[in-house]
C-alpha positions as CSV (number, residue, x, y, z in Angstrom):
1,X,16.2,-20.2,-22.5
2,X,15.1,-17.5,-20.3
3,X,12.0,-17.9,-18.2
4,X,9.1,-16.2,-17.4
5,X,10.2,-15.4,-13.9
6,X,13.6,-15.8,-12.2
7,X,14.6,-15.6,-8.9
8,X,16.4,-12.4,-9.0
9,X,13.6,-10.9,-11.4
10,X,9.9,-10.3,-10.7
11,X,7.1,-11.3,-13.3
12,X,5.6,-8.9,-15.2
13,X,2.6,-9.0,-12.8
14,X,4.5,-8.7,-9.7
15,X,5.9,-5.5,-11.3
16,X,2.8,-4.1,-12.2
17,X,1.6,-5.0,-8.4
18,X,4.6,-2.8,-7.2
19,X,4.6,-0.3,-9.2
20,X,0.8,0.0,-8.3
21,X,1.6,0.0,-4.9
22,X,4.0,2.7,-5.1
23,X,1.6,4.7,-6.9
24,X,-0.6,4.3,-3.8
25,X,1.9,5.1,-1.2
26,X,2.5,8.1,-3.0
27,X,-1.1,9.2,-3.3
28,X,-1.4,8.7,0.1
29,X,1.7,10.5,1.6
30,X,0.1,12.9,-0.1
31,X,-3.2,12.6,1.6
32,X,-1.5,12.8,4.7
33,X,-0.6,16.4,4.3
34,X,-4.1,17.3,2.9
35,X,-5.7,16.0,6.4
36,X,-3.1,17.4,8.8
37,X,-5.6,18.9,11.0
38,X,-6.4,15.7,11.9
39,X,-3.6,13.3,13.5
40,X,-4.6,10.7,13.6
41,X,-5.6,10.2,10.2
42,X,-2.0,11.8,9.3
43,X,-0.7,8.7,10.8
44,X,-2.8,6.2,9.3
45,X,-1.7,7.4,5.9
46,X,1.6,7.8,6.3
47,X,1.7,4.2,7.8
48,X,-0.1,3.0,4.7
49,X,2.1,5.2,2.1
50,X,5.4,4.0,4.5
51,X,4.1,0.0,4.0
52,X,3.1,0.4,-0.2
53,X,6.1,2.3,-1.0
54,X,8.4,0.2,1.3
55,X,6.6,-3.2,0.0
56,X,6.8,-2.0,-3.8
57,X,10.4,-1.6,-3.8
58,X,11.4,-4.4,-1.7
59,X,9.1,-6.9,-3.8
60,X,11.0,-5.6,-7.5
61,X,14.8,-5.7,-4.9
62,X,13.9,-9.3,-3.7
63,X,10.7,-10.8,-5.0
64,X,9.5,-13.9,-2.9
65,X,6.2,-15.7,-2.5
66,X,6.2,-14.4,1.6
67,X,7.0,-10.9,0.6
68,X,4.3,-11.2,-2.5
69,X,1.7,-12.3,0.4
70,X,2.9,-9.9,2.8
71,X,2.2,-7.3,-0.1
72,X,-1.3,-9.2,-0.7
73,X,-2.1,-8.9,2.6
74,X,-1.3,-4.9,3.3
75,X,-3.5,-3.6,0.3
76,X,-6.1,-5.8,0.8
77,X,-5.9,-4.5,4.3
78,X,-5.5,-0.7,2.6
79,X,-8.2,-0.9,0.3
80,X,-10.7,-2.5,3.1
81,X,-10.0,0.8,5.1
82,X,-10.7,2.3,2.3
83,X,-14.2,0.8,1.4
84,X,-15.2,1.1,5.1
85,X,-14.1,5.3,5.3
86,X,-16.3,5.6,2.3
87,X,-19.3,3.7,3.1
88,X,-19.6,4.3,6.9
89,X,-16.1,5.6,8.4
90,X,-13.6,4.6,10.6
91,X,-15.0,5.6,14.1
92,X,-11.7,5.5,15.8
93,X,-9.9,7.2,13.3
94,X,-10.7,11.4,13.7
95,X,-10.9,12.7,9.9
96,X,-12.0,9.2,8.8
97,X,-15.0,8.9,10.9
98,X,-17.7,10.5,8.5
């Protein structure tokens, strides 16, 4: 009898958390380009797209409770920064700050 969840498989939440993820990375790689006058908000977003896209596919290659909380961790993180750009900006991030 199969289970839910195997070692070498993710569950179908931990799938849907990866793919989301990877959907994210991608949207912001993306916003990277759109704010390349500004560097240093280049670089936050292609940190952020670098982590979600590098987290999704290493969570579906090799899920694990650490690298579930690692992934946890990071987009909690990502949507934090973004809650605080939209409500009153990241001061120390130039394109981010208003």
């Amino acid at each position: 009898m199969a289970t839910a969840s195997s070692p070498d498989r993710p569950s179908a939440l931990v799938t849907v958390a990866a793919l989301a993820s990877i959907g994210a990375g991608a949207i912001h790689a993306v916003a990277a380009g759109a704010h390349s006058e500004h560097r240093t908000a280049v670089v936050a977003f292609a940190l952020t797209a670098v982590f979600q896209i590098a987290w999704g596919v290493l969570v579906l290659v090799r899920p694990s409770r650490a690298v579930a909380l690692v992934g946890v961790a990071g987009n909690a993180a990502a949507v934090g920064g973004w809650v605080l750009a939209k409500t009153s900006g990241i001061s120390f991030v130039t394109g981010l700050d208003v």
